[in-house]
C-alpha positions as CSV (number, residue, x, y, z in Angstrom):
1,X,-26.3,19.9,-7.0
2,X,-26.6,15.9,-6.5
3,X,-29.2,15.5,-3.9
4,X,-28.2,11.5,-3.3
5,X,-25.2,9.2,-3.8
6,X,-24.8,5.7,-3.4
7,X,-21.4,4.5,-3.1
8,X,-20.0,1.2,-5.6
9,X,-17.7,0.5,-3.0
10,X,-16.8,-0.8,0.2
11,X,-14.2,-0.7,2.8
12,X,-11.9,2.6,3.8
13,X,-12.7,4.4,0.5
14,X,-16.9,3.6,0.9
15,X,-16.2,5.5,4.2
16,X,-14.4,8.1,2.7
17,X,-16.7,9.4,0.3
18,X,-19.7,9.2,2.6
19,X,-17.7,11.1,5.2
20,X,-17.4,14.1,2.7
21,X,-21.2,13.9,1.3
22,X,-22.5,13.9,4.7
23,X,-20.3,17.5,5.0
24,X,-22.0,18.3,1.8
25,X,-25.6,17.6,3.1
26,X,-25.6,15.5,0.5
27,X,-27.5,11.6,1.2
28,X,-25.4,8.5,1.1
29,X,-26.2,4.9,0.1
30,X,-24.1,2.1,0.7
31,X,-24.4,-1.1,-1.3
32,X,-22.4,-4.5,0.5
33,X,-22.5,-7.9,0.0
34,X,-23.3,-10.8,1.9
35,X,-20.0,-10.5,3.5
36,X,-20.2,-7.2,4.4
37,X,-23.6,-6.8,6.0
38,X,-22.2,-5.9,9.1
39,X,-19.3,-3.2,7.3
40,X,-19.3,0.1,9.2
41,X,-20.0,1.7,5.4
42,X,-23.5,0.1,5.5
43,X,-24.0,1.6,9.3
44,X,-22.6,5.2,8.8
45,X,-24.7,5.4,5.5
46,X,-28.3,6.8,5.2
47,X,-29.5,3.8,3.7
48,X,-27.8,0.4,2.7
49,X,-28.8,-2.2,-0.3
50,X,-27.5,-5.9,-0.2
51,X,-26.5,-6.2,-4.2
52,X,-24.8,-10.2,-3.9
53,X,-22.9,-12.6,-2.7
54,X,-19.6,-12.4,-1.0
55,X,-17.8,-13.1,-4.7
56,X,-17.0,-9.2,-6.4
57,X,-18.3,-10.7,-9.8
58,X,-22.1,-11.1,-7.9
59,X,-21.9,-7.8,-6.3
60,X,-19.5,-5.1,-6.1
61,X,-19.2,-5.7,-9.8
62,X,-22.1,-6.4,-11.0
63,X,-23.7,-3.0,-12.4
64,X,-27.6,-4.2,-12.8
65,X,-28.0,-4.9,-9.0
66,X,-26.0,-1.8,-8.5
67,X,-28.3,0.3,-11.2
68,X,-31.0,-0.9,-9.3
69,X,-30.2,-0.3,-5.8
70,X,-29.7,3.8,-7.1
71,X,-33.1,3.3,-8.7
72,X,-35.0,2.2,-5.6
73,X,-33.1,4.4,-3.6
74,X,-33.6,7.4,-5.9
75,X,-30.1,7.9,-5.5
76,X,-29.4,10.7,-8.6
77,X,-25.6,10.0,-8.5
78,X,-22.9,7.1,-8.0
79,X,-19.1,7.0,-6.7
80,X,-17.0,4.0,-7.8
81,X,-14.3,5.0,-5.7
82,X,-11.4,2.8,-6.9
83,X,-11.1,-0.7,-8.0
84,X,-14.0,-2.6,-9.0
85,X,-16.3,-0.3,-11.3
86,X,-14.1,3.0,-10.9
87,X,-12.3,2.0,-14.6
88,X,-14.9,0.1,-15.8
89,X,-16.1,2.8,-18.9
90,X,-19.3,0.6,-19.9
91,X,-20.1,1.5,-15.7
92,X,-20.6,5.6,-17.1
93,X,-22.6,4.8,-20.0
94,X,-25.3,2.9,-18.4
95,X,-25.5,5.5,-15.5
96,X,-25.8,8.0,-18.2
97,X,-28.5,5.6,-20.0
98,X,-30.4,5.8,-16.7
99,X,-29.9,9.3,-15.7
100,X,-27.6,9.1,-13.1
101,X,-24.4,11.2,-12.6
102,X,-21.5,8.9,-12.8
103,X,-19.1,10.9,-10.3
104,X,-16.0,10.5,-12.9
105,X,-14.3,10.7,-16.2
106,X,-16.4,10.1,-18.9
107,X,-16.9,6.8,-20.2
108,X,-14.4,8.1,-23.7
109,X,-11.7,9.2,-21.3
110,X,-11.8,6.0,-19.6
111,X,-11.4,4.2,-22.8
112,X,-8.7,6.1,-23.8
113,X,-6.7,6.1,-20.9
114,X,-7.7,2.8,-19.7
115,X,-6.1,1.1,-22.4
116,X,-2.8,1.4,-21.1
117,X,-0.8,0.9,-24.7
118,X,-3.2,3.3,-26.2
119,X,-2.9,5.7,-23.3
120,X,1.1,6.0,-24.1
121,X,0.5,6.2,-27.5
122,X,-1.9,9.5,-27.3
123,X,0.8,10.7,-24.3
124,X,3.1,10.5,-27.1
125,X,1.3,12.8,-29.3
126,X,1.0,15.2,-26.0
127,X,4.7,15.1,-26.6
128,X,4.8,13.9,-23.0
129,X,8.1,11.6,-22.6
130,X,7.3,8.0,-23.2
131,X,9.2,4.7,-22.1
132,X,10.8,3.3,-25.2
133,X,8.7,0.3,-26.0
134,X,6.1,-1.3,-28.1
135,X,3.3,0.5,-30.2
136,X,1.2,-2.6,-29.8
137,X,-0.4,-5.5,-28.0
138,X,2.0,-8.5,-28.0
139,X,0.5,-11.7,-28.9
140,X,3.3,-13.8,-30.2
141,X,6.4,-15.1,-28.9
142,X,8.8,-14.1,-31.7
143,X,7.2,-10.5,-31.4
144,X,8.1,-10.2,-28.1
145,X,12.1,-11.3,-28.5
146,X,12.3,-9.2,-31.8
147,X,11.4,-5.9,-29.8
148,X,13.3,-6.7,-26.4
149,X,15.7,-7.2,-28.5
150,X,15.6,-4.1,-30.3
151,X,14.6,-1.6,-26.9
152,X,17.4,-3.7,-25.1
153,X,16.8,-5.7,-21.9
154,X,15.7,-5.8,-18.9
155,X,12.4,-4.5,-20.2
156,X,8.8,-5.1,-18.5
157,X,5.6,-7.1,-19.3
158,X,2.5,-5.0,-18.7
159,X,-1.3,-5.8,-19.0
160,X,-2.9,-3.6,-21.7
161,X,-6.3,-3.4,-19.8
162,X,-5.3,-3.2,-15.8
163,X,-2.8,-1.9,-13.3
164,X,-2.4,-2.8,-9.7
165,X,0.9,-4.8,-10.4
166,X,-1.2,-7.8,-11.7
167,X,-0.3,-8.9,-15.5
168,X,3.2,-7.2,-14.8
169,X,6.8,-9.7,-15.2
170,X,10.3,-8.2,-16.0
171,X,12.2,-10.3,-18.3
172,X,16.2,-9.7,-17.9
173,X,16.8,-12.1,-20.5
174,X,15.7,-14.2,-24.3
175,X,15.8,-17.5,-22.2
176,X,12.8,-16.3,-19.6
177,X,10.6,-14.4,-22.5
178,X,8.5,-17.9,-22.9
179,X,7.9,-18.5,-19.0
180,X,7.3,-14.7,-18.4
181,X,5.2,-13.9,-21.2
182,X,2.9,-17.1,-20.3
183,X,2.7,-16.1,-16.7
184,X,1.7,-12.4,-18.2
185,X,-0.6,-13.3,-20.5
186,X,-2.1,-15.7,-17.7
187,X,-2.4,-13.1,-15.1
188,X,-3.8,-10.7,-16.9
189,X,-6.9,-12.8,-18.3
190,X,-7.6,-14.2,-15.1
191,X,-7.3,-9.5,-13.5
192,X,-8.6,-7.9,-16.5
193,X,-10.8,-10.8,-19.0
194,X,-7.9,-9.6,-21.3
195,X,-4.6,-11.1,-22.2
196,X,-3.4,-8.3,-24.2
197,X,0.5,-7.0,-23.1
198,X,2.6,-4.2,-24.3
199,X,6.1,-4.2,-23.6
200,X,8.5,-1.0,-22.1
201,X,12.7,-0.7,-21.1
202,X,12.6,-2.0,-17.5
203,X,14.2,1.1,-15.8
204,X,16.4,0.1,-12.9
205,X,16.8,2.2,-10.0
206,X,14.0,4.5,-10.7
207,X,11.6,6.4,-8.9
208,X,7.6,5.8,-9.2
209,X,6.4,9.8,-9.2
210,X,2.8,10.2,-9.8
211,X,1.0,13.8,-10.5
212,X,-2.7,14.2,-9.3
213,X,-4.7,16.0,-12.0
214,X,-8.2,17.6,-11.6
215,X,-10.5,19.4,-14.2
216,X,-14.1,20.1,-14.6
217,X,-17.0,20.5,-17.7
218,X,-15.4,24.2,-18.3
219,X,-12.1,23.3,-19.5
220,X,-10.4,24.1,-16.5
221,X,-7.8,21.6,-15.4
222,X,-4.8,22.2,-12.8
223,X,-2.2,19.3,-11.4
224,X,-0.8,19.0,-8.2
225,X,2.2,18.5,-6.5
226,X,4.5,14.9,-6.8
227,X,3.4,12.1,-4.7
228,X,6.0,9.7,-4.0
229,X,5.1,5.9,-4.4
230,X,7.8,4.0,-4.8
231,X,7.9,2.0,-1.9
232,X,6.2,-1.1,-2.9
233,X,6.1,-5.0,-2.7
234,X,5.0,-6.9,-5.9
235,X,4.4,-3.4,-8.0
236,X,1.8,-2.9,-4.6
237,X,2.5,0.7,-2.9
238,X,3.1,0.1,0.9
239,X,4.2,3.6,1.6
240,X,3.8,7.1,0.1
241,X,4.9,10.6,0.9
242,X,4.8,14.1,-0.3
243,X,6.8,15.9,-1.5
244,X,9.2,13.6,-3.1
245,X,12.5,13.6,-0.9
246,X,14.2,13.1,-4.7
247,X,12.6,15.9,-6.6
248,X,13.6,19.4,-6.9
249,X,12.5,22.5,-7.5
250,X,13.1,22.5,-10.7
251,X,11.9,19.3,-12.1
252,X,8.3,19.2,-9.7
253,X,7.6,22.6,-11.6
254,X,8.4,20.3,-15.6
255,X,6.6,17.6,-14.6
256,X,4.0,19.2,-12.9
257,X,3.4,21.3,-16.5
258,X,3.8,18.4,-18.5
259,X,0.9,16.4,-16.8
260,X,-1.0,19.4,-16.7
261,X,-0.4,19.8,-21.0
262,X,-0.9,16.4,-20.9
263,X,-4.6,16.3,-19.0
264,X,-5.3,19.6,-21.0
265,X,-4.7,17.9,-24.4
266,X,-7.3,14.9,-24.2
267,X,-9.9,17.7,-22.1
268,X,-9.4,16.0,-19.2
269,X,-12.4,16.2,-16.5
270,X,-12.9,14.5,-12.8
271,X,-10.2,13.5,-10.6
272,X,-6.9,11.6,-12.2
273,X,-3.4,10.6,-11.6
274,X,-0.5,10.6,-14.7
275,X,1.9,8.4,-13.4
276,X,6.0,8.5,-14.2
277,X,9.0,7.1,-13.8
278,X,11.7,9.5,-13.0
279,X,15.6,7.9,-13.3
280,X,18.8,8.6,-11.6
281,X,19.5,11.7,-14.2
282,X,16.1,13.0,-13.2
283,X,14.7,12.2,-16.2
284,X,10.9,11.6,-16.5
285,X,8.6,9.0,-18.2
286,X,5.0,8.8,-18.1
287,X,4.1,5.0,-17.8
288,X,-0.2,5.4,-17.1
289,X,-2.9,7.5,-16.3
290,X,-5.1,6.5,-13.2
291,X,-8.9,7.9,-14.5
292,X,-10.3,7.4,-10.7
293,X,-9.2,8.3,-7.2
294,X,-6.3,7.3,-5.7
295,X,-5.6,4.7,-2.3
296,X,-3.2,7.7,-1.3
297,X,-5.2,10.4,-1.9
298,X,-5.2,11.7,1.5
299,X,-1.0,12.7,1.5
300,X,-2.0,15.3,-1.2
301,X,-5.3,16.2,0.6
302,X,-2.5,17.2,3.5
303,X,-0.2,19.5,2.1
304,X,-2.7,21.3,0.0
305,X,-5.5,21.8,2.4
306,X,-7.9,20.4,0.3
307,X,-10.9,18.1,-0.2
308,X,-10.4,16.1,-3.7
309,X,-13.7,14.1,-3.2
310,X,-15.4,17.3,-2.6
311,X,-14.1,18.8,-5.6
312,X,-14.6,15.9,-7.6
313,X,-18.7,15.4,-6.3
314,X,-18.6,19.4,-7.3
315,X,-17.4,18.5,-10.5
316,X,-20.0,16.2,-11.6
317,X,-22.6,18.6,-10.3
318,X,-21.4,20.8,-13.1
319,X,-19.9,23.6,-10.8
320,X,-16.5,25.0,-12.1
321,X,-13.4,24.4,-10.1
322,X,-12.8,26.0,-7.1
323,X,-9.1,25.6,-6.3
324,X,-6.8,28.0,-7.6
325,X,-3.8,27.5,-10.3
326,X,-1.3,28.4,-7.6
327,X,-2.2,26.3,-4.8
328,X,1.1,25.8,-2.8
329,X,2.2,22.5,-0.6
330,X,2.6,23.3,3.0
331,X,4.6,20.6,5.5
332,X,5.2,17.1,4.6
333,X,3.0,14.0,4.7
334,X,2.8,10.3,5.0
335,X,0.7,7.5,4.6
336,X,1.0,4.0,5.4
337,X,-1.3,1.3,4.1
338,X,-1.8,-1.0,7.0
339,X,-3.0,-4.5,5.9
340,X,-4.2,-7.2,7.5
341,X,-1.8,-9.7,6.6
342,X,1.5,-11.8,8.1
343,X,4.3,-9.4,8.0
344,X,6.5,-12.1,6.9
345,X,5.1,-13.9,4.6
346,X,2.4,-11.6,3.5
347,X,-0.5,-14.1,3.4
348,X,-3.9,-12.4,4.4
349,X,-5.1,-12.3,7.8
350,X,-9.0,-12.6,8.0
351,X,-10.6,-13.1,11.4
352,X,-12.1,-11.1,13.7
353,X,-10.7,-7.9,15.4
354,X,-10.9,-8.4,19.3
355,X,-9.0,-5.3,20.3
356,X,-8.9,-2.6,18.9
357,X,-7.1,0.9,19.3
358,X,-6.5,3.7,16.4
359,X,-3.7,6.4,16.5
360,X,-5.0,9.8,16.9
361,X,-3.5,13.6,17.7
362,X,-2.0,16.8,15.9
363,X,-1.2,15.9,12.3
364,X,-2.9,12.5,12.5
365,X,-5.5,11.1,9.9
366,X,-6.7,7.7,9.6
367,X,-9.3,6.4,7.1
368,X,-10.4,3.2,7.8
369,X,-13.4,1.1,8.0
370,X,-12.1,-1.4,10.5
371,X,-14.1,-1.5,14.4
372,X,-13.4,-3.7,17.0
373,X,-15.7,-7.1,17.2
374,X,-15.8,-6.6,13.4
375,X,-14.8,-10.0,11.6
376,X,-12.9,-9.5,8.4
377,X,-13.9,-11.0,5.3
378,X,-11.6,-13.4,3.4
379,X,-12.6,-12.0,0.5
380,X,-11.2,-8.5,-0.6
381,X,-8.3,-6.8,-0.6
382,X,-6.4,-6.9,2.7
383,X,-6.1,-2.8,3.2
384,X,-7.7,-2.3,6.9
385,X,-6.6,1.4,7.4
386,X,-4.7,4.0,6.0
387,X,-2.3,6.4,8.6
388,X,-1.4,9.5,7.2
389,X,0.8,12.1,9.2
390,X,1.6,15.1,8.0
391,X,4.4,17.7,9.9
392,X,6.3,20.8,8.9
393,X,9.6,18.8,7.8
394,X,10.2,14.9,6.5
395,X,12.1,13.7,9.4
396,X,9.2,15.2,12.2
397,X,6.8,13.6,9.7
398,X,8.7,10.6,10.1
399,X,9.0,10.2,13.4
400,X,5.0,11.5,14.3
401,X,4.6,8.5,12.2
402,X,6.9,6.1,14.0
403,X,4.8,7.3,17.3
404,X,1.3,6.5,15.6
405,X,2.1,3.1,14.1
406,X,3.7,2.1,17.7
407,X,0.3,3.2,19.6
408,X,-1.6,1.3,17.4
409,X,-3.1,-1.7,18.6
410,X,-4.6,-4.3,17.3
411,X,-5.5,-8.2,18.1
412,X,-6.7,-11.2,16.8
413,X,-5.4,-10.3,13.2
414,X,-1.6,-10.0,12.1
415,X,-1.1,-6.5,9.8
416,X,2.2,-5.3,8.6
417,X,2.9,-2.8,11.1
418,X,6.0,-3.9,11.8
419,X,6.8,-3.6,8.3
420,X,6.3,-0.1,8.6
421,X,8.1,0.4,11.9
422,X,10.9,-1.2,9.6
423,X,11.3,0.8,6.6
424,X,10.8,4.4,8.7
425,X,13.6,3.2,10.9
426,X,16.0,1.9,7.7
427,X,19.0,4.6,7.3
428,X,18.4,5.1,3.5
429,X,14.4,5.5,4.0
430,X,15.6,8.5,6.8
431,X,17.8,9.8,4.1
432,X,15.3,9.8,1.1
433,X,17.8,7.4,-0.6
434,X,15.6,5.2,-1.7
435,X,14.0,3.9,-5.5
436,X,11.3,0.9,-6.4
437,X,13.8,-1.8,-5.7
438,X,14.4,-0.8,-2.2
439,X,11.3,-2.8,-0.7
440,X,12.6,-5.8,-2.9
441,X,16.6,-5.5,-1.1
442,X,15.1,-4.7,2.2
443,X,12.8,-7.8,2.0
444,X,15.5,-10.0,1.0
445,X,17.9,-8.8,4.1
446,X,15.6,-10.1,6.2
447,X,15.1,-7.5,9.0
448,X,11.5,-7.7,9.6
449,X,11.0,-8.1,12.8
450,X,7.6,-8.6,14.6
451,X,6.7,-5.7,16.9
452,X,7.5,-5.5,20.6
């Protein structure tokens, strides 16, 4: 078993995985920058390593400083968590060149599935159902027109090395294919380091379904139950649940098997997430597979019962997996990401927190690394906290929700709670009637209002 890790990360998800090795008995080192010296990760942590300056590219992503902090530490293991390293599959190799267990996919299955055209193309094979779209990068202009034209439009612009929503433009037309591809190509470079695109059909009206995968060094791999992400701003999830208010029976049990056939096919190992679009017919697509935890994680932890980062630090320890084939959902869950940003206009909202109160009570979980007197950094991601609730039925789910995010207090920052408030009070959210335009409509209606 891994005796210590230390955790590439920061934030919520640094918390997170130190939270379960600490159950495990298991040591915990926290690396932070400059900026985060004073992160609750580096207090709750056995031992804590400054590895750079406040910029990502002089610390959380720089692998020597990291390499080195495990080395002086004599940390045996790491956790990327997700973002920064977590995808990164030159991160694996070195650990492996220096003995340490990377606690993920292998540094091939990253490759593979990290390359998001090449990734589709091997889904393909799977005989998984694939987006009509390209069957390689796009580099020129003409290229581009002469297969939009031929998949039909609107289709979609997507970086071949990323996710996240950066590197991502629809184009509805042959007159914005120039702007769009630029802005593409652009965006992507200045995420990834690489401009390649691949183009797919823009599906209107769809849902954004996602299937958590798991499998270990034996062969053993199992998938889990539909999370529902298709609430979201700018290609950003906002707001998840499971199970999907949209899928039935039926079609969780098809597309359950086919990401399970899918993971099964490439010897799939670690935690993972195959990632679909489903349309209006109920017709399923994989777009990407995720080779790292997920943000929203914790909604599948809910209904299942289950500890994912446990499994997955068991995983890398070699152990075979211990959940069974027929683990069954129980209830419904939800999870807001709260940011710390103007609900308005979405701008960031660093500064320090003066006041600060957390929802709690039956069927509440929050994971966040935010304190009060703690002064956030202008220089990550916004996410502050993630609420999950989880109750026997959607609408009690719902409302336990409603109830958390209006106890929640917190001052001298702005966050989108009343964002939230928002969309669990809109009519078609209550009704499940919902796809990944909604946020889009809702946002253009105008009916954010600030919190009373």
């Amino acid at each position: 078993m891994i005796s210590k890790i230390l955790v590439a990360n920061r934030g919520e998800i640094a918390l997170r995985i130190i939270r379960t090795a600490r159950e495990m008995e298991i040591k915990t080192v926290a690396v932070y920058s400059e900026a985060d010296r004073t992160s609750l990760h580096t207090m709750l942590a056995h031992e804590s390593v400054c590895i750079g300056p406040a910029k990502a590219a002089e610390s959380y992503l720089n692998i020597p400083n990291i390499i080195t902090a495990a080395q002086i530490t004599k940390a045996d293991a790491i956790h990327p968590g997700y973002g920064f390293l977590a995808e990164n599959p030159r991160f694996p190799e070195i650990c492996d060149s220096e003995d340490i267990t990377f606690i993920g996919p292998s540094a091939s299955l990253i490759n593979l599935l990290g390359d998001k055209n090449a990734a589709r193309l091997s889904m393909k094979k799977a005989k998984l159902p694939v987006i009509p779209g390209s069957n390689d990068v796009i580099v020129e202009l003409s290229e581009a027109k002469t297969i939009a034209k031929k998949i039909g439009y609107p289709v979609i612009l997507k970086a071949a090395s990323g996710g996240g929503g950066r590197g991502m433009r629809i184009v509805r037309s042959p007159n914005q294919m120039d702007e769009q591809l630029s802005i593409a190509q652009y965006e992507a470079k200045a995420a990834f380091g690489d401009p390649s695109l691949y183009m797919e059909k823009y599906i209107e009206n769809s849902r954004h379904i996602e299937i958590q995968v798991i499998g270990d060094t034996k062969g053993h791999v199992i998938a889990l139950g539909e999370r529902e992400c298709s609430i979201q701003r700018k290609h950003q999830k906002v707001l998840e649940e499971t199970p999907s208010p949209f899928i039935d029976e039926k079609l969780r049990k098809r597309i359950i098997k086919a990401a399970q056939d899918a993971a099964d096919s490439i010897g799939y190992q670690s935690l993972g997430t195959f990632e679909f679009l489903v349309d209006n017919e109920k017709r399923f697509y994989f777009m990407e597979a995720n080779t790292r935890v997920q943000v929203e994680h914790p909604i599948t932890e809910m209904v299942y019962g289950v500890d994912l980062i446990k499994e997955q630090i068991k995983i890398a320890s070699g152990e075979k997996l211990s959940l069974p084939h027929d683990l069954q959902m129980s209830g419904h869950s939800i999870e807001c990401r709260i940011n710390a940003e103007d609900p308005d206009t979405f701008i960031p909202s660093a500064g320090k927190i003066e006041f600060l109160v957390l929802p709690g009570g039956q069927g509440i979980r929050v994971d966040s690394a935010a304190y009060q007197g703690w002064t956030i950094p202008p220089d990550y991601d916004s996410l502050l906290a993630k609420v999950v609730a989880i109750a026997p039925t959607r609408e009690e789910a719902i409302r336990k929700m409603q109830t958390a995010l209006e106890m929640t207090t917190i001052v001298g920052i702005k966050t989108n709670i009343p964002l939230h408030l928002n969309i669990l009070s809109n009519p078609d959210f209550k009704k499940g009637n919902y796809t990944i335009q909604f946020l889009e409509t809702f946002l253009s209606k105008k009916i954010v209002k600030s919190k009373t």
